[in-house]
N, C-alpha and C positions, 0 to 999 in steps of 0.2 A: 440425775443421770450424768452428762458432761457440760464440759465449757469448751462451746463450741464456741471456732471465730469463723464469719462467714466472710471473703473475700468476695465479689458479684458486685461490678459497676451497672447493672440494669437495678434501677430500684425496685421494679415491680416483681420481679423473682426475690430480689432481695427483701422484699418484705412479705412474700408471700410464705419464701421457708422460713422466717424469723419466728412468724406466726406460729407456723406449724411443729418448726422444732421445740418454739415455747411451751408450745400445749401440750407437747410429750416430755416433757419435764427438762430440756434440756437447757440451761443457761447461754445465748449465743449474742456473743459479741459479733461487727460486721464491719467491716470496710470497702471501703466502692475503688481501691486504687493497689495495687499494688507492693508499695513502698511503703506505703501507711500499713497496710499489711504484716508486712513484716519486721516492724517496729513493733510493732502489737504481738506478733508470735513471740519474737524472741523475748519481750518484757513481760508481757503476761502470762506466758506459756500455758496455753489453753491445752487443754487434753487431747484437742482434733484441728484439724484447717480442713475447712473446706472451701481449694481452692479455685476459682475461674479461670480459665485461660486465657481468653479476651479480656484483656483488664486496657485501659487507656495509658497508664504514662509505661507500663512493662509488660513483655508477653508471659504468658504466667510458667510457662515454662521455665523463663530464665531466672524468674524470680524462684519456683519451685528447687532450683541449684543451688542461689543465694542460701536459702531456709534450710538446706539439707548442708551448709557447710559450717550452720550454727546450734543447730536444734533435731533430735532424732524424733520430733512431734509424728505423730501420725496424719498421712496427708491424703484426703479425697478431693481428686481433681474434679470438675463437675463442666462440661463443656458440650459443646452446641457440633463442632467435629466428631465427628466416625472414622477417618482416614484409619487404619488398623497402623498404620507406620507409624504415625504419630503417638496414637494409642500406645504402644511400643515404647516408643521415646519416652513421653510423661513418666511409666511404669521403668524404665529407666535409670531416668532423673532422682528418683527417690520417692513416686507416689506408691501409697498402701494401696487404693481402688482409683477406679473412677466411674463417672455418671456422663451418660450422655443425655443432653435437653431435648425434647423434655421429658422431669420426672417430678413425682411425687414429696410430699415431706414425708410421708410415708416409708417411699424409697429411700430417700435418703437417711431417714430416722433407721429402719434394718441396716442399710450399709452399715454403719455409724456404730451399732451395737456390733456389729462383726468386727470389724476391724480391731475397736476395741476387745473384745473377748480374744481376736487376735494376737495383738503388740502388747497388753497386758495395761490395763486400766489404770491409771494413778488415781486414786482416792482423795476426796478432801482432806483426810489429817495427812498426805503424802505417802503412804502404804503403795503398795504395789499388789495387786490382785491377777493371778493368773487362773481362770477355772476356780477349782478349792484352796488354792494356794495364797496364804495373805506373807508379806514381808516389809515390814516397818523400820525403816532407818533410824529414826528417832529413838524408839523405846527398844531397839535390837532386838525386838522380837517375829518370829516370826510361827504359822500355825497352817496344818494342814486339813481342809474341812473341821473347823474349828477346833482341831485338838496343838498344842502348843509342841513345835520342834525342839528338839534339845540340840542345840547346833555349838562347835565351838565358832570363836570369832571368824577364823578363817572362813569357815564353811559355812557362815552369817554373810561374811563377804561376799564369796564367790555365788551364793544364792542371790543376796540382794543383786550383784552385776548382771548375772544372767536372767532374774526375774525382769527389770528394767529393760532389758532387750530381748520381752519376750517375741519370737516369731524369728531371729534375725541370728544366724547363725555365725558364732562368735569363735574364734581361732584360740587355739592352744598359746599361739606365741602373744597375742592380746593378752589371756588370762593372765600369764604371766607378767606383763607388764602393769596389767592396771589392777589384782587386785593381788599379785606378792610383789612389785612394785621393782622387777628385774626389765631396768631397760632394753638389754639385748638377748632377751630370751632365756632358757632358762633349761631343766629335765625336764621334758613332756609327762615322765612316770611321775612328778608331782603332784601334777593337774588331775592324771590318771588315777591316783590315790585318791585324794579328795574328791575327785567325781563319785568314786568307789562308794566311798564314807557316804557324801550326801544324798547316792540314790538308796542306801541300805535306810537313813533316817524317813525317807519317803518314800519307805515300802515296792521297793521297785529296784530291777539289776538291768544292768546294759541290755538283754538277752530280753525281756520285757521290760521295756523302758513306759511308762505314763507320763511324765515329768519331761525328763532330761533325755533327750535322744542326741547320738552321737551322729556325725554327720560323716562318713569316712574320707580320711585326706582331707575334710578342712576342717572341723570343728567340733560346735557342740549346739544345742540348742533346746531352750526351756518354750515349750507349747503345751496346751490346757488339753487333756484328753480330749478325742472324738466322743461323738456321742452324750 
């Protein structure tokens, strides 16, 4: 499934979802502190955090800030607070969900598969999985419910970038920047062509979008169909 890291300075939660995520197939790393934490995200880069709030040497918030100014990991906050302000806050900060205590491994095992199906799964060989959507950096290939795209590089590109941030709605003047590599922007009708091109290879137009939905006045964004 994933590689999870569990963050949770109470051992007995911590060992009791270690347990349970284990048993659903999930690989999970844990740390009791905060700092150690996020040594372990950014070097390991696990597919998920699952992070606490109440941590002892940082509040997990602030650490939640730290992680978000290194790492686009996907993050479930998991916490013992209700306050909805706070709730707020976290969601904020940079988290994908969160959990209030107490819950289940259960529950958290569904979060965890959402999220993921959400932000788009990295794969062990490093692929990127959105819905039926695979995209491999490595071997440049990339396939739609198993049928193989014919994509030129560019449009390799610009799928691989927006596969990688799937859920998270990505600017025209980014695209330009990071994946035709115009530091100060660029034709927007560029972007707008090869969006053109790449929703025609994946069976889908602006007009009924499955894939790629435009976002008006800010962007663009790659999400796994409903249903």
């Amino acid at each position: 499934m994933a590689q999870v890291l569990l963050i949770e300075d109470d051992p007995a939660i911590r060992g009791a979802l270690i347990r349970g995520l284990t048993e659903r197939g999930h690989a999970v790393e844990s740390s009791a502190a905060a700092l150690q934490g996020l040594e372990s995200a950014v070097k390991n880069r696990p597919d998920l955090v699952v992070l606490d709030l109440g941590l002892p040497d940082l509040d997990g918030t602030t650490m939640l800030r730290m992680l978000r100014g290194a790492s686009r990991v996907p993050v479930i906050v998991a916490t013992a607070r209700d306050d909805e302000t706070e709730i707020v806050s976290v969601l904020d900060a940079g988290a994908d969900d969160y959990l209030v205590k107490p819950f289940s491994a259960a529950q958290l095992d569904a979060r965890i598969r959402a999220v993921l199906r959400r932000t788009g799964e990295a794969v062990a060989d490093g692929a990127v999985v959105v819905g039926g959507l695979r995209v491999d950096p490595r071997s440049r290939e990339a396939s739609l419910d198993g049928v193989a795209l014919d994509l030129t590089p560019r449009e390799f590109a610009l799928l691989h970038y927006l596969a990688a941030r799937a859920g998270q709605v990505v600017s025209k003047r980014e695209l330009l920047t990071e994946v035709w590599q115009l530091p100060y922007g660029g034709a927007d009708k560029t972007v707008d062509v090869h969006l053109s091109w790449l929703r025609r290879k994946l069976g889908e137009t602006a007009q009924q979008p499955r894939y790629v939905h435009a976002v008006r006045g800010v962007g663009v964004r790659i999400s796994a169909p409903a249903g």
